[in-house]
N, C-alpha and C positions, 0 to 999 in steps of 0.2 A: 504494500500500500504506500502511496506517495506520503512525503514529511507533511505537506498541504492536508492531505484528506485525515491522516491521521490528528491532524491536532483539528481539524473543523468537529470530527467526530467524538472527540475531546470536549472541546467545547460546548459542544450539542450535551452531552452527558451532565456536564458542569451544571448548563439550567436544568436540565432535569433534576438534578439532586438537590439542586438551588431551593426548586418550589416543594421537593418532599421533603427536606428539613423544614420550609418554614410554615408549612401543612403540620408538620409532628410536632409544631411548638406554641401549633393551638389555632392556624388560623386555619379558615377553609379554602378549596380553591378557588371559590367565587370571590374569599374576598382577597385575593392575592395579587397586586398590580404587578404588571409588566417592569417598570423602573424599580420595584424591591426584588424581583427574581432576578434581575439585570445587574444589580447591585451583588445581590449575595453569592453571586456567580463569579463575581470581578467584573465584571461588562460596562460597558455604557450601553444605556436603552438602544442607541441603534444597534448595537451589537448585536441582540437580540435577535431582530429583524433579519438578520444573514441567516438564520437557523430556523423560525419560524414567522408567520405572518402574522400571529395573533397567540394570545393568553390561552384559546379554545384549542388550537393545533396541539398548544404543543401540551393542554391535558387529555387531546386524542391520545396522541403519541405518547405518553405514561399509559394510557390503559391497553393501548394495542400491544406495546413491550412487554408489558407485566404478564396481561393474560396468555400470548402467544406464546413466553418463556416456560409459562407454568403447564399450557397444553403440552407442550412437545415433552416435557419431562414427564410429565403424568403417562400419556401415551404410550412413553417408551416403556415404564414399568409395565404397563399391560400387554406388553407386547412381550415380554419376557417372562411373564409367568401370569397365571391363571387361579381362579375361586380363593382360597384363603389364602395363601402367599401372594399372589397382585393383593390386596384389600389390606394387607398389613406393610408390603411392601409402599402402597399407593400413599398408604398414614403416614409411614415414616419419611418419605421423599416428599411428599407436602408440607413438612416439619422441617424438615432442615430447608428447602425454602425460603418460609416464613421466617427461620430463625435469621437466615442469609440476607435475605432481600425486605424487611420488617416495613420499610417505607413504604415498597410498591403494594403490598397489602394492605397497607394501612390505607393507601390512596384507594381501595379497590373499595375496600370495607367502607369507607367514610360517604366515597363520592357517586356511589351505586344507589346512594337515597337520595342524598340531599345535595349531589353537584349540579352543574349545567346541564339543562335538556339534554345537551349534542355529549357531554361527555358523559351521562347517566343511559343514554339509550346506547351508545361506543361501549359501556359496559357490557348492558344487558343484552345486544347483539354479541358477544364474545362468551359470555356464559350460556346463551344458548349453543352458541358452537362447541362448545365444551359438553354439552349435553346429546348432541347429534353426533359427535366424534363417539365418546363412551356408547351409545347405543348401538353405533357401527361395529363397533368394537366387540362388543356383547352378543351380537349377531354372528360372531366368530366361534364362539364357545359354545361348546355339543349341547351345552343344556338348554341355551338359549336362542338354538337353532331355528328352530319351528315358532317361534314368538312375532304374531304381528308386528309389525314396524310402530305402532301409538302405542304398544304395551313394553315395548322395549326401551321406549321413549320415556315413558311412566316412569321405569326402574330409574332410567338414568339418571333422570329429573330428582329423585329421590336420593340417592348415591350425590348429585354435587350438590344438593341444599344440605347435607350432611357435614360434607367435606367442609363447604363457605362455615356453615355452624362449628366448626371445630378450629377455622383458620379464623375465625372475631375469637372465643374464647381463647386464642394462642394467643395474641394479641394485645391481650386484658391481664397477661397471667405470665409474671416472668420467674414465679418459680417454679424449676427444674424438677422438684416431687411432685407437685402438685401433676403440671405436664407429663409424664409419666401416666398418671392415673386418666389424666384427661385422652390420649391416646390409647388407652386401653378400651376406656370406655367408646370412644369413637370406633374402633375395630369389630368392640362388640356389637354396636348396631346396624354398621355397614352388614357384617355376618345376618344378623336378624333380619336383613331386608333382602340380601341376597337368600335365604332361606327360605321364606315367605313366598318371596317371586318362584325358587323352585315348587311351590306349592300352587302356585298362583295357574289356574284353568282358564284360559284365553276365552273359551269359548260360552264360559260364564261371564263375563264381564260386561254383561249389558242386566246381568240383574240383579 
């Protein structure tokens, strides 16, 4: 990569980290101006403007990075292993993470209710692809073969409101026992859902 593109994409990282620290230090991203992420970055406001066109961009671009990072790693766990090892494996690679990247969850966790239209719906577009990946996925696995395409949707939908539920209480909770017990707990219910659905008669589900 040329000295040029590596420090633009330097820099490009710099505001990103700019607006997640000053997000983690209590404001939201609605109310975060342009000339204090410009600042906290080392920038001059126009500087800014070389990397992004607007405030909104560039909290697209936090939710695309975040969530894309976390699909592809999640994916690949399931791609490697199957039923109770992916589901414990999937807990524990969720966890380190969160514990790794604490800011981009946080931004994820914060800004999924209460950010801007355009970056609240850039979420919830990405968490549904999150939900149609896993269902793809699940359509792989012998047990889950023969399952409608909306019921396998159902599960999935069910597996990442878990997942989201357990990466806000990771969040909330920086001691290390406690985490522990929290992850155990989460495995166990992911298991109970995946149980259930091998329980679950497609051809009942309209009554």
């Amino acid at each position: 990569m040329a000295l040029r593109e590596e420090k633009k994409l330097q820099t490009r990282h710099a505001l990103i980290e700019a607006a997640l620290t000053l997000m983690h230090e209590g404001a939201g991203f609605s109310g975060l101006s342009l000339r204090e992420v410009a600042r906290q970055a080392g920038l001059v406001p126009t500087g800014f403007y070389r990397h992004f066109p607007d405030m909104e961009a560039l909290g697209l671009n936090i939710a695309a990075e975040s969530c894309q990072t976390l699909r592809r790693m999640m994916r690949k766990v399931r791609l490697s292993a199957q039923g109770g090892a992916a589901i414990l494996e999937s807990v524990q690679a969720l966890v380190v993470f969160i514990r790794e990247q604490p800011l981009y969850f946080e931004f994820l966790a914060r800004e999924r209710a209460g950010g801007p239209p355009a970056v609240r719906q850039a979420i919830h577009a990405e968490i549904r692809l999150f939900v149609a990946e896993l269902a793809a996925d699940l359509r792989n696995w012998p047990a889950f073969h023969r399952f409608p395409v909306e019921d396998l949707a159902m599960l999935a939908d069910l597996v990442v409101n878990t997942v989201i539920h357990l990466a806000l209480d990771l969040l909330a909770m920086p001691n290390e026992e406690a985490e522990e017990v929290l992850i155990q707990r989460t495995t166990k219910q992911l298991r109970l859902i995946m149980l259930g659905a091998l329980e679950w008669r497609p051809e009942k589900s309209g009554a």
